[in-house]
N, CA, C and O atoms as CSV, one atom per row, in Angstrom:
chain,resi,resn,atom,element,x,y,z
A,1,UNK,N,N,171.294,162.148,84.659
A,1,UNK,CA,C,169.909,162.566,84.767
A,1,UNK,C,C,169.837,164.069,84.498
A,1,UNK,O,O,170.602,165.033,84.551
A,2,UNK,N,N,168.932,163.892,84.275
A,2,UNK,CA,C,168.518,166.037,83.581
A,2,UNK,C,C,168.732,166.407,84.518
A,2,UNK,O,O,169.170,165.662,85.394
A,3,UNK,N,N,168.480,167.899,84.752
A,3,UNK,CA,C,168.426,169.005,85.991
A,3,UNK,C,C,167.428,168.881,86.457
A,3,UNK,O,O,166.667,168.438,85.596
A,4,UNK,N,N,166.760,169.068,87.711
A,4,UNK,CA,C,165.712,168.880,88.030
A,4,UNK,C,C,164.564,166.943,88.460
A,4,UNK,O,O,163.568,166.611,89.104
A,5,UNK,N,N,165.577,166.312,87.611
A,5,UNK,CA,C,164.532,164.916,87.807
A,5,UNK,C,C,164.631,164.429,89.515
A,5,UNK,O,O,165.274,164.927,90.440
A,6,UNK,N,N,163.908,163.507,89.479
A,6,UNK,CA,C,163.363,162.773,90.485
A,6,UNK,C,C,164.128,161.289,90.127
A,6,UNK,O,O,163.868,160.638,89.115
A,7,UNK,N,N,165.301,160.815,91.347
A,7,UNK,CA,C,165.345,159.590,91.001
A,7,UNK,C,C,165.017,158.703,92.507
A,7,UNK,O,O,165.349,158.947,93.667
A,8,UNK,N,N,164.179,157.532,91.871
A,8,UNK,CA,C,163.227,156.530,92.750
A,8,UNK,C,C,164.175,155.806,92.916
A,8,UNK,O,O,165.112,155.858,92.120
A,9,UNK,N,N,164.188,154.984,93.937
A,9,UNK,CA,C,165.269,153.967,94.495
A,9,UNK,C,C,163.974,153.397,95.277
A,9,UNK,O,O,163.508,153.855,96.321
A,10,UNK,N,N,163.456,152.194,94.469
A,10,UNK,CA,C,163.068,150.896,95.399
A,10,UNK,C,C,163.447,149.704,94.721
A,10,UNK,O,O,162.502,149.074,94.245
A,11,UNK,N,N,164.657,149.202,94.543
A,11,UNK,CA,C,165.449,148.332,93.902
A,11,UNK,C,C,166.225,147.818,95.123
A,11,UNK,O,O,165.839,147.205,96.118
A,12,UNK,N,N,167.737,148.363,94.653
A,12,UNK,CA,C,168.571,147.983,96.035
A,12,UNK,C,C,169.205,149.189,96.383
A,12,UNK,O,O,169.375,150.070,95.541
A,13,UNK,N,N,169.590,149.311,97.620
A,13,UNK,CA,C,170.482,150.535,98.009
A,13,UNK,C,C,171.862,150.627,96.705
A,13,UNK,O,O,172.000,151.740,96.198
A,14,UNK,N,N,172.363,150.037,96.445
A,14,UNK,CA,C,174.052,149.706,95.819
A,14,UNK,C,C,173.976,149.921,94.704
A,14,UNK,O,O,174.980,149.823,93.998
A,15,UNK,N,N,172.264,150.432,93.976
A,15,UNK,CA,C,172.760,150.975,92.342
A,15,UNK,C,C,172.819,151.972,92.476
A,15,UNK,O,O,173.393,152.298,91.436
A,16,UNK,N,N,172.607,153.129,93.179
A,16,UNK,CA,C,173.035,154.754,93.599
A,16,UNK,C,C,173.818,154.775,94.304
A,16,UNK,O,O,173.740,154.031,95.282
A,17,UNK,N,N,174.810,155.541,94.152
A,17,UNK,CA,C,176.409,156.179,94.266
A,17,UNK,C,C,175.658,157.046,95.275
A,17,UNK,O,O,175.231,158.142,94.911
A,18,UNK,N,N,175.479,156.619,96.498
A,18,UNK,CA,C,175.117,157.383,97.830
A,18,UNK,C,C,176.298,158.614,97.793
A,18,UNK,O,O,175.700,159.551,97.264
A,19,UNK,N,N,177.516,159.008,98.063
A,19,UNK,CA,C,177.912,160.151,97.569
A,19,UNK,C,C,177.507,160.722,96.286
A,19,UNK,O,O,176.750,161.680,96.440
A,20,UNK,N,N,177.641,160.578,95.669
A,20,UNK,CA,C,177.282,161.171,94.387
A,20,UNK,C,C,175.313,161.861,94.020
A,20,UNK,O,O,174.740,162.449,93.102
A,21,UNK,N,N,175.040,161.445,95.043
A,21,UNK,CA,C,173.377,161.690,95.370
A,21,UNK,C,C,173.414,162.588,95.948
A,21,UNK,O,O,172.864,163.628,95.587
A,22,UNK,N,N,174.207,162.433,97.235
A,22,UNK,CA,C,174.158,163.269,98.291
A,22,UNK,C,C,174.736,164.670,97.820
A,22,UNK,O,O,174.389,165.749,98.302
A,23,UNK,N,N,175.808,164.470,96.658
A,23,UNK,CA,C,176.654,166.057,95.929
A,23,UNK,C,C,174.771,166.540,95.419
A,23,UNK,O,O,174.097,167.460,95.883
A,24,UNK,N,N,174.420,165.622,94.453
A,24,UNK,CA,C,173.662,166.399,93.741
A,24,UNK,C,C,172.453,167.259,94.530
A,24,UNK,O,O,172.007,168.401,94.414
A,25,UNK,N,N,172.228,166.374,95.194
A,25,UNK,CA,C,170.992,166.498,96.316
A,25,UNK,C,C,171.345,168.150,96.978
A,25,UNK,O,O,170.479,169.023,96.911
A,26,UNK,N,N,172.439,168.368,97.481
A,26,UNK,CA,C,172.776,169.535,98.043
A,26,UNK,C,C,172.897,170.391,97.148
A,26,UNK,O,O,172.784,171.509,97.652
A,27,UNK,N,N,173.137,170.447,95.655
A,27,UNK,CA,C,173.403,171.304,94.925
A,27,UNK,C,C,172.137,171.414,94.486
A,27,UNK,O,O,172.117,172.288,93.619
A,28,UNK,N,N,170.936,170.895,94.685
A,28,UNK,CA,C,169.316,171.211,94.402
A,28,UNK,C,C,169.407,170.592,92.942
A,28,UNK,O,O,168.271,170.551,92.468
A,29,UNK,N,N,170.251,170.154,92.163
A,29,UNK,CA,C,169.949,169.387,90.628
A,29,UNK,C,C,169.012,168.295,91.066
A,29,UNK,O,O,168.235,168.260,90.112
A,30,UNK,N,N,168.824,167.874,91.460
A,30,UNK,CA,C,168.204,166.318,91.325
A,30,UNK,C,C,167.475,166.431,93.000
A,30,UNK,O,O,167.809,167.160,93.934
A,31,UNK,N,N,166.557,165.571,92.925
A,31,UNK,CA,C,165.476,165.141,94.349
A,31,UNK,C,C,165.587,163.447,94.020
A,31,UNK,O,O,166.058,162.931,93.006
A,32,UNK,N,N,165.120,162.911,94.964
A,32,UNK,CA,C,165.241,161.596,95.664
A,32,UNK,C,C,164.121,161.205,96.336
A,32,UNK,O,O,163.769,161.952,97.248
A,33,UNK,N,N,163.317,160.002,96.074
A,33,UNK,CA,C,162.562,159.227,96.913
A,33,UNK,C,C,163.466,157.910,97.003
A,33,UNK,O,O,163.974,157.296,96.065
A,34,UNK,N,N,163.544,157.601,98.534
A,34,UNK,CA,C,164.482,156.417,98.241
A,34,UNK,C,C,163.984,155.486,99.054
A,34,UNK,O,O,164.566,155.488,100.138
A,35,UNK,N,N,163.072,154.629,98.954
A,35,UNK,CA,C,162.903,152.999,99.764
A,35,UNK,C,C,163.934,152.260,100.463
A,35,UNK,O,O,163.772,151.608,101.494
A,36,UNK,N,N,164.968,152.411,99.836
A,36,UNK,CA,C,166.164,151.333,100.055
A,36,UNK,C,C,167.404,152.701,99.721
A,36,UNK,O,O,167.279,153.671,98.973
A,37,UNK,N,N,168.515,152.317,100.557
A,37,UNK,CA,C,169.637,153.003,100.824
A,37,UNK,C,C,170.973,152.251,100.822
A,37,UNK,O,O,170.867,151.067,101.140
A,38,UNK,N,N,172.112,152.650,100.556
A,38,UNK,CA,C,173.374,152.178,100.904
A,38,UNK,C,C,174.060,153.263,101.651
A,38,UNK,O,O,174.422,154.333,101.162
A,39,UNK,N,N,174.245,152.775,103.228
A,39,UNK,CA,C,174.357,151.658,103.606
A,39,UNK,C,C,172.660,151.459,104.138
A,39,UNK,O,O,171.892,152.421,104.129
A,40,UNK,N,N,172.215,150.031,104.603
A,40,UNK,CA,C,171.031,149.996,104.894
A,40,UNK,C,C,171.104,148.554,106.121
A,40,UNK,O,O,171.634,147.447,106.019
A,41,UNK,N,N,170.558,149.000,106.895
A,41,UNK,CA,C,169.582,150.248,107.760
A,41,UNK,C,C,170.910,151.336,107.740
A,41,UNK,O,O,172.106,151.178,107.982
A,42,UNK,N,N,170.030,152.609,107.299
A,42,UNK,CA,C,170.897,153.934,107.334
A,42,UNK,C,C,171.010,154.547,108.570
A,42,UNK,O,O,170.091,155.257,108.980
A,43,UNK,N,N,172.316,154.315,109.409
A,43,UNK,CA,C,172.757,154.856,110.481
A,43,UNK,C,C,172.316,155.988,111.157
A,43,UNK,O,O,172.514,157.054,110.574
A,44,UNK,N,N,171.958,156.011,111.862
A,44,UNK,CA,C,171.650,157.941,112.787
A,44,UNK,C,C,172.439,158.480,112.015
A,44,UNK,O,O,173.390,157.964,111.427
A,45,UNK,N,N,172.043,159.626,111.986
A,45,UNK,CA,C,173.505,160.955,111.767
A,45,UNK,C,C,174.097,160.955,110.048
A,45,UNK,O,O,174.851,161.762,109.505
A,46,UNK,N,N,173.423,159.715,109.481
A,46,UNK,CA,C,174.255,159.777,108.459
A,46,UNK,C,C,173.669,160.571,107.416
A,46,UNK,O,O,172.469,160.349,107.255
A,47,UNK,N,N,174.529,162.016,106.155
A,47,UNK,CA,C,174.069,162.737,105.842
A,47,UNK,C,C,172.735,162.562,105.224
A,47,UNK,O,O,171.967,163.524,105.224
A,48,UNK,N,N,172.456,161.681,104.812
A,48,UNK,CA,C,171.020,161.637,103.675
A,48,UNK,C,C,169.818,161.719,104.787
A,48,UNK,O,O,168.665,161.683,104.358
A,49,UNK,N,N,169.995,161.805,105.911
A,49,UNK,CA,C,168.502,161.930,106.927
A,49,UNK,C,C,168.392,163.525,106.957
A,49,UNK,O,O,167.350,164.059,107.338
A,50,UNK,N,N,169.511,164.272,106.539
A,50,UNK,CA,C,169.838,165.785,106.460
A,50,UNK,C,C,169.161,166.359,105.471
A,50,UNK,O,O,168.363,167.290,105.580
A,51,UNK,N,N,169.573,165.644,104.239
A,51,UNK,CA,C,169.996,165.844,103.307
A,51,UNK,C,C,168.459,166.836,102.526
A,51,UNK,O,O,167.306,166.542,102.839
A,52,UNK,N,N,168.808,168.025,101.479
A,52,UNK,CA,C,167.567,168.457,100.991
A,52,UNK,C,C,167.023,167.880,100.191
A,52,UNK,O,O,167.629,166.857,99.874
A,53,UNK,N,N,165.741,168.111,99.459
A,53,UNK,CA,C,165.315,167.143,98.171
A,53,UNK,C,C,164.996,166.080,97.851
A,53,UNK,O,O,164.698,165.615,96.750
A,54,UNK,N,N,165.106,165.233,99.807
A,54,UNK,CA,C,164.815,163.803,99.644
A,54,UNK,C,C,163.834,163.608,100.548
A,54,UNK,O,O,163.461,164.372,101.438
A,55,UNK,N,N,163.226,161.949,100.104
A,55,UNK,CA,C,162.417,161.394,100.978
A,55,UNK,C,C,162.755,160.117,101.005
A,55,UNK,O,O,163.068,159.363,100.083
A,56,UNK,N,N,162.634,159.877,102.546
A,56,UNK,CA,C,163.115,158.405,102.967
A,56,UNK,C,C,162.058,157.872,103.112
A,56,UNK,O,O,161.062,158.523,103.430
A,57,UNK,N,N,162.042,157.047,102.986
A,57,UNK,CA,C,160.553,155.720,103.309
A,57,UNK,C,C,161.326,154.319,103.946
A,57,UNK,O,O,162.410,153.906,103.532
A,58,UNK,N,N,160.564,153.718,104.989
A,58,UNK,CA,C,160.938,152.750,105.317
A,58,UNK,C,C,160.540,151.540,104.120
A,58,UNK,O,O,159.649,151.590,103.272
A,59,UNK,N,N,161.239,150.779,104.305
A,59,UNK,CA,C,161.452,149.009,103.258
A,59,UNK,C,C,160.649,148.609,103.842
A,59,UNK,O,O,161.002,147.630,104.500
A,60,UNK,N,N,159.142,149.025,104.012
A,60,UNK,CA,C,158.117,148.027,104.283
A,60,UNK,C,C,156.938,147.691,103.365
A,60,UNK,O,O,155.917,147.135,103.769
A,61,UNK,N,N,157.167,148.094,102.021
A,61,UNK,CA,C,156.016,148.311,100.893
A,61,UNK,C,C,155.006,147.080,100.713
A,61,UNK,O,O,153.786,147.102,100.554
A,62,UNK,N,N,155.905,145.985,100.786
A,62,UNK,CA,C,154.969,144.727,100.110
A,62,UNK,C,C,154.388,144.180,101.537
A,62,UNK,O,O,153.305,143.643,101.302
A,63,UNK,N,N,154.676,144.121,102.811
A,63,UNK,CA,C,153.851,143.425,103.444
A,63,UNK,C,C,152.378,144.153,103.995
A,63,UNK,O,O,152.294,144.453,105.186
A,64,UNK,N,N,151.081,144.452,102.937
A,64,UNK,CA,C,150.174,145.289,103.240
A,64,UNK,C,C,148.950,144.451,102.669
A,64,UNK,O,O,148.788,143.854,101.605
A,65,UNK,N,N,148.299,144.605,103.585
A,65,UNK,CA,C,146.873,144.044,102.815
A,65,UNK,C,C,146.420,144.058,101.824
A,65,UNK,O,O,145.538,143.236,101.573
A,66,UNK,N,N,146.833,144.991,100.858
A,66,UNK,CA,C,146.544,145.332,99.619
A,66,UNK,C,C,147.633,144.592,98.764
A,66,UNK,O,O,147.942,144.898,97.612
A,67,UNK,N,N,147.926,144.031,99.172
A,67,UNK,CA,C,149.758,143.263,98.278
A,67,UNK,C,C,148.585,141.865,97.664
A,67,UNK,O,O,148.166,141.825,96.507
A,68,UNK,N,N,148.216,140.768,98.809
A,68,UNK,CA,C,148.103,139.438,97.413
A,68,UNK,C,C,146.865,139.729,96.825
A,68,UNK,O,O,146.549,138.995,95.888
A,69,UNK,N,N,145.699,141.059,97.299
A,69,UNK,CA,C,144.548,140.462,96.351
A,69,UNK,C,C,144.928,141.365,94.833
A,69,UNK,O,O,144.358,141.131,93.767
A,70,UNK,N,N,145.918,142.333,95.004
A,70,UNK,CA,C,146.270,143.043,93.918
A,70,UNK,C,C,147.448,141.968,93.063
A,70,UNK,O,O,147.742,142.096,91.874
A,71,UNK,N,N,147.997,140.932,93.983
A,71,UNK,CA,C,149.221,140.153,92.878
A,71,UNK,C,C,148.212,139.296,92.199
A,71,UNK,O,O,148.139,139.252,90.971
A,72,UNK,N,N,147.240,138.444,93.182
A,72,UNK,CA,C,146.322,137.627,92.537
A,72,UNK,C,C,145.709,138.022,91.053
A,72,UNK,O,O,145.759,137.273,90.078
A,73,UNK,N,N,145.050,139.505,91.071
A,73,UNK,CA,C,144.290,140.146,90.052
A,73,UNK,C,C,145.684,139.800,88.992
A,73,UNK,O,O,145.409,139.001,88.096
A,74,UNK,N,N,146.730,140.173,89.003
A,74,UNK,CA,C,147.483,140.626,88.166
A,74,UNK,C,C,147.916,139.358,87.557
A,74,UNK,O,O,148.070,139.416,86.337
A,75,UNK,N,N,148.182,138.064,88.203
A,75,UNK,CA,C,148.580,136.602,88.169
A,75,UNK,C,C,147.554,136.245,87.149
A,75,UNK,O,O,147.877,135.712,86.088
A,76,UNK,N,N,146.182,136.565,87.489
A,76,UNK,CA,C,145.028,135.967,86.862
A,76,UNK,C,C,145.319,136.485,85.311
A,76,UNK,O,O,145.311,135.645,84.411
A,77,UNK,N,N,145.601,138.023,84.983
A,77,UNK,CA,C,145.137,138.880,83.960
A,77,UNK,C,C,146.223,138.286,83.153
A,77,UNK,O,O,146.047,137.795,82.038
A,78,UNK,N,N,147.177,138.344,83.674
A,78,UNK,CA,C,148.628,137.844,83.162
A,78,UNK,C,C,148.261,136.088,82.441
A,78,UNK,O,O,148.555,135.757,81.293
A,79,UNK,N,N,147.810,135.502,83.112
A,79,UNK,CA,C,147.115,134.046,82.596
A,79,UNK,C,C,146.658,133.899,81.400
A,79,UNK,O,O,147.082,133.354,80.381
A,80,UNK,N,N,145.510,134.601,81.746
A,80,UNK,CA,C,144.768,135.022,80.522
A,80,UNK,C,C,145.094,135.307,79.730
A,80,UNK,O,O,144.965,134.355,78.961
A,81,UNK,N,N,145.690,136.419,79.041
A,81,UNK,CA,C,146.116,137.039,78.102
A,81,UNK,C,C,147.250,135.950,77.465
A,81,UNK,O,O,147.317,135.853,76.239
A,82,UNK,N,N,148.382,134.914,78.558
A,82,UNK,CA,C,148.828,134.498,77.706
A,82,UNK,C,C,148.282,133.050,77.076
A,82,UNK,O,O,148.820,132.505,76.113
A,83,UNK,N,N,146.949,132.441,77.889
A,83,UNK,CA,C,145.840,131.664,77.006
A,83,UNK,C,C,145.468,132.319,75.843
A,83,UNK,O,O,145.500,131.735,74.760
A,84,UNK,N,N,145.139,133.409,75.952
A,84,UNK,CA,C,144.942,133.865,74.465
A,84,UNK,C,C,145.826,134.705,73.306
A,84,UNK,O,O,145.582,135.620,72.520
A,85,UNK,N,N,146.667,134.108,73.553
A,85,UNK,CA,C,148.044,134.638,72.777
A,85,UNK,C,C,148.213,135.740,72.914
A,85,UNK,O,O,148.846,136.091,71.918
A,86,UNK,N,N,148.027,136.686,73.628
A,86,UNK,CA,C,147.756,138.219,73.743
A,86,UNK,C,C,149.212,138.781,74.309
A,86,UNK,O,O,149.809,138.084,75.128
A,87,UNK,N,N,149.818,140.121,73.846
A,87,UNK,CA,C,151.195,140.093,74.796
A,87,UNK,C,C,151.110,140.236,76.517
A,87,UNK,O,O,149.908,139.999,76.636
A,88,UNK,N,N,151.172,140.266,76.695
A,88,UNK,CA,C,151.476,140.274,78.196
A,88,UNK,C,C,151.585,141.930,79.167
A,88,UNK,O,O,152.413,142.653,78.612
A,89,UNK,N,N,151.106,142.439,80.110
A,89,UNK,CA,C,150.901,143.501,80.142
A,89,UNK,C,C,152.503,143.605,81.239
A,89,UNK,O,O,152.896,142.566,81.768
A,90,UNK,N,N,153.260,144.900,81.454
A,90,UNK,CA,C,154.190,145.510,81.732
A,90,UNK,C,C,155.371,144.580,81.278
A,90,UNK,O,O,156.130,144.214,82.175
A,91,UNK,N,N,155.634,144.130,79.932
A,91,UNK,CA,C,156.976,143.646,79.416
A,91,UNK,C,C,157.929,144.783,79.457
A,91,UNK,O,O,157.644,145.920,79.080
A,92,UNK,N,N,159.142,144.393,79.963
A,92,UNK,CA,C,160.575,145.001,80.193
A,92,UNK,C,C,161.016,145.182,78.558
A,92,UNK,O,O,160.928,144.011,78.189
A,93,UNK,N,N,161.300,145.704,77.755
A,93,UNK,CA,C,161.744,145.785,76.651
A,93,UNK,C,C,163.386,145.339,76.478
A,93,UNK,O,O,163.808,145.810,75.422
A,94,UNK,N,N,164.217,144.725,77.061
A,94,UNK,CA,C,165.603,144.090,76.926
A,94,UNK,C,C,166.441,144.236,75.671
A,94,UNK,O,O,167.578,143.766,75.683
A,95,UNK,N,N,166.082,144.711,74.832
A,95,UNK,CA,C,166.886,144.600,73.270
A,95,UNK,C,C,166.887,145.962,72.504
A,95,UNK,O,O,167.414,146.046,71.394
């Protein structure tokens, strides 16, 4: 990652090299929002609650009132578009 970026972690804790975060993190190259951690639940005491440049968030994102009428909208739009042969909105590009 460049100098300076921002890397998001709401995936799984185990694709970031939790040392290797924690080097950069202290050396001010890189900042951190992280949802999910390795190890997880992240222990008292353990450096990344220290750590500069980051933000922890608890793993509670999807259970919110705003979660099914926003999946519904998206289920529906997603429908649609592929009734009408249309591409499909946020495709992963794989190739």
């Amino acid at each position: 990652m460049r100098d300076g970026a921002l890397l998001v972690n709401v995936a799984r804790g185990g694709v970031v090299d939790t040392a290797a975060l924690l080097a950069e993190l202290e050396s001010g190259r890189l900042h951190a929002a992280l949802d999910v951690t390795d190890p997880e639940p992240l222990p008292a005491g353990h450096p990344l609650w220290h750590a500069p440049n980051v933000l922890i968030t608890p793993h509670v994102g999807g259970p919110s009132s705003a979660f099914l009428p926003r999946a519904l909208r998206l289920l529906r739009s997603q429908l649609l578009l592929d009734l009408a042969g249309e591409p499909l909105a946020n495709q992963v590009a794989t190739g």
